[in-house]
C-alpha positions as CSV (number, residue, x, y, z in Angstrom):
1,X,13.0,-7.4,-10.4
2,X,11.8,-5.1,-7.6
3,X,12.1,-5.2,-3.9
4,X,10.3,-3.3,-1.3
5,X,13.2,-1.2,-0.6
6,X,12.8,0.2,-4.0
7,X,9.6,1.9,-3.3
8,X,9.7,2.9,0.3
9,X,12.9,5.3,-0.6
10,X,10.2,7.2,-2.3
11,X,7.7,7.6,1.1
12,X,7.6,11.3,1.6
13,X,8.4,12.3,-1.9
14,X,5.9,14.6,-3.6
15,X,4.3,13.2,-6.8
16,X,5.7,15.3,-9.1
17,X,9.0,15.3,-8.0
18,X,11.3,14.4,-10.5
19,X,13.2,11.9,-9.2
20,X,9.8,10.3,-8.0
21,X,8.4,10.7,-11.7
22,X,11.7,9.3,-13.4
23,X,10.8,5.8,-10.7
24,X,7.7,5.6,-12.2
25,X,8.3,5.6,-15.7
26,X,10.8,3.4,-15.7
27,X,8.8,0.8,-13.7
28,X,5.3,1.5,-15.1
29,X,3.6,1.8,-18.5
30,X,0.1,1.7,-17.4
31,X,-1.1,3.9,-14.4
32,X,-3.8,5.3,-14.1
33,X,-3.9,9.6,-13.5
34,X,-4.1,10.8,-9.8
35,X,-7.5,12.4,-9.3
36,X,-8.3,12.9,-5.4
37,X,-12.0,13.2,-6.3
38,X,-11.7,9.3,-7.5
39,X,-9.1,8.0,-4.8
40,X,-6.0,8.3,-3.6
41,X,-4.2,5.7,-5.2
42,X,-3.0,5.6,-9.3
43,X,-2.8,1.8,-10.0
44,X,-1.2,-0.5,-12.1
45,X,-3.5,-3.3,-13.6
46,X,-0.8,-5.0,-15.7
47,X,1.8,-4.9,-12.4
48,X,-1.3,-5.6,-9.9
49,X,0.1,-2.9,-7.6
50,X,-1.7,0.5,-6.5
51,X,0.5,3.5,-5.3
52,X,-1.2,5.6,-2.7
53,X,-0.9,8.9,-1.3
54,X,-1.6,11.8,1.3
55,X,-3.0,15.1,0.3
56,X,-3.7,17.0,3.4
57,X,-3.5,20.4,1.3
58,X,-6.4,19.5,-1.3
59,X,-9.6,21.4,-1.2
60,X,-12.3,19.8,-2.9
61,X,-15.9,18.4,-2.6
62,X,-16.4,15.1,-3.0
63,X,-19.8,15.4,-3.6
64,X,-20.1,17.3,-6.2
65,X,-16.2,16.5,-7.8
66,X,-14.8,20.0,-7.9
67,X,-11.2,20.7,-7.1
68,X,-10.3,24.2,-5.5
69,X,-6.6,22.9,-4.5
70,X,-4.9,20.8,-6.1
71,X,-2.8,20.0,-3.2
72,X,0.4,18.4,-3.0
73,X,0.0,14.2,-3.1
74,X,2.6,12.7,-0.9
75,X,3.7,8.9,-1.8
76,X,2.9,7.3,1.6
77,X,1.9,3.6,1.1
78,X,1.3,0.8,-2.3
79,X,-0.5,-2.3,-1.7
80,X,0.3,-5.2,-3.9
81,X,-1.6,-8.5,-5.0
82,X,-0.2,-11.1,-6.0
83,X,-0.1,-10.8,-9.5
84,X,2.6,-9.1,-8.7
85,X,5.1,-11.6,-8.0
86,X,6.2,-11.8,-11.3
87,X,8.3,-8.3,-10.4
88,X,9.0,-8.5,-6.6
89,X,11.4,-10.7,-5.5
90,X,12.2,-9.2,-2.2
91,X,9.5,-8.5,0.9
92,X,10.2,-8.2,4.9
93,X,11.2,-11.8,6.2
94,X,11.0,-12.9,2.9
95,X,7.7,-13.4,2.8
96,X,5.8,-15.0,-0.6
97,X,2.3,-14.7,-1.8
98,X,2.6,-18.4,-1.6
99,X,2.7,-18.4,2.1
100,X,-0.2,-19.0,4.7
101,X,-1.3,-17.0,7.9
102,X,1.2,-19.7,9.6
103,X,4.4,-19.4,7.7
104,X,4.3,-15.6,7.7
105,X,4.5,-16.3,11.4
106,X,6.9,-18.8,11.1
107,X,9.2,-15.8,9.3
108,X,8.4,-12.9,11.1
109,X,7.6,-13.5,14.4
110,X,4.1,-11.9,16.1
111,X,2.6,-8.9,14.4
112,X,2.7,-5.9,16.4
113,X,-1.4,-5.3,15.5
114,X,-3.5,-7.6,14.1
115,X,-7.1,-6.7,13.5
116,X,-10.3,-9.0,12.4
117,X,-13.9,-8.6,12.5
118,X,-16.3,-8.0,9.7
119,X,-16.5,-5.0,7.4
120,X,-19.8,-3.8,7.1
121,X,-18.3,-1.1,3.8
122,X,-17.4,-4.5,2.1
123,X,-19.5,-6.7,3.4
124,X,-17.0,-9.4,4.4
125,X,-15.1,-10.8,7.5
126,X,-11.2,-9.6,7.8
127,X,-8.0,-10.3,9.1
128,X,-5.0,-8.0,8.7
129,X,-1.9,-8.5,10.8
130,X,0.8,-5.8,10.7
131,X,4.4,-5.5,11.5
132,X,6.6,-2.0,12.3
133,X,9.8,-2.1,10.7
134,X,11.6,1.2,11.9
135,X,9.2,3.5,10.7
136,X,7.7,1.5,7.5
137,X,4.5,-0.8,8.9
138,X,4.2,-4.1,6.8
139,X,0.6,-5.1,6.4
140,X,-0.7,-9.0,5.6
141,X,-4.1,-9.0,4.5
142,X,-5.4,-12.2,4.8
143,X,-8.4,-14.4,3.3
144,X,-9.7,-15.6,6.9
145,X,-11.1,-18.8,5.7
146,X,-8.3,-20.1,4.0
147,X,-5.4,-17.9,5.6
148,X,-3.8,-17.2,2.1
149,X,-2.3,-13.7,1.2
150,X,-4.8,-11.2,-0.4
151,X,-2.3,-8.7,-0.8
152,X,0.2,-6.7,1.1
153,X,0.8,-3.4,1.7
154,X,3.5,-1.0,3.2
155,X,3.0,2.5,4.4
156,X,5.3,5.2,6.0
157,X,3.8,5.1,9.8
158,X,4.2,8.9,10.1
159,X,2.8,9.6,6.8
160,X,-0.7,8.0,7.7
161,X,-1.6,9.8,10.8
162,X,-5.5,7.5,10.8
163,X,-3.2,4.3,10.6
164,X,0.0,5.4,12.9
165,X,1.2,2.1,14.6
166,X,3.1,2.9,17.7
């Protein structure tokens, strides 16, 4: 079983480290390849967890899919549904996919951000509440309706410059 703790001890490591590469193989059997002209992210369908990254020293265009730098991807965040609570067993305030809007308060006290509002990109209303632990930032994403957990994500605040909680 996995806790939280044993993938942000990889924030900041470069993807091909070996150390880094070694974590994945012995958690994963199915991801997917990193290619930056698809997304940032190589996912895990079976797991229902998607491990992102930053890549400030790629050159590419999107548009037409051509890579001119590779770059160096830089594990900074991984979002996970709930289908993944069959291998975590530890989050932050030992929180559950089971829980609602209310009981994540109940355990973790008042998010430092929360944002709501609709996305026009997905064409749906949102509400995301986030807490700062030292310098890890614990995202809820919520189903507004119903409150429940859509998934949750952690990210290494000064990896993610466009999302730096302060």
């Amino acid at each position: 079983m996995l806790s939280y703790k044993d993938f942000i001890v990889y924030f900041g490591c470069q993807l091909n480290a070996s150390d880094f590469q070694s974590f994945l193989v012995e958690i994963f059997n199915d991801l997917t390849s990193y290619d930056i002209t698809e997304s940032d992210y190589i996912v895990s369908e079976v797991m229902g967890i998607e491990l992102g990254f930053t890549n400030k020293s790629a050159i590419y265009d999107d548009d037409d899919r051509v890579i001119f730098e590779k770059g160096d991807p830089i594990f900074s965040h991984f979002t996970a549904y709930p289908k993944s609570s069959a291998q975590f067993t530890k989050w932050p305030f030992n929180i559950s996919f089971d829980d609602r809007r209310d009981n994540v308060f109940q355990k973790a006290g008042i998010p430092a951000q929360t944002n709501e509002g609709y996305a026009d990109f997905l064409k749906r209303n949102f509400l995301v509440d986030s807490y700062k632990i030292d310098d890890v930032i614990f995202t809820v994403d919520y189903n507004p309706d119903s409150n429940t957990i859509n998934f949750m994500q952690m990210r290494g605040n000064s990896l993610m410059e466009h999302l730096t909680l302060k």
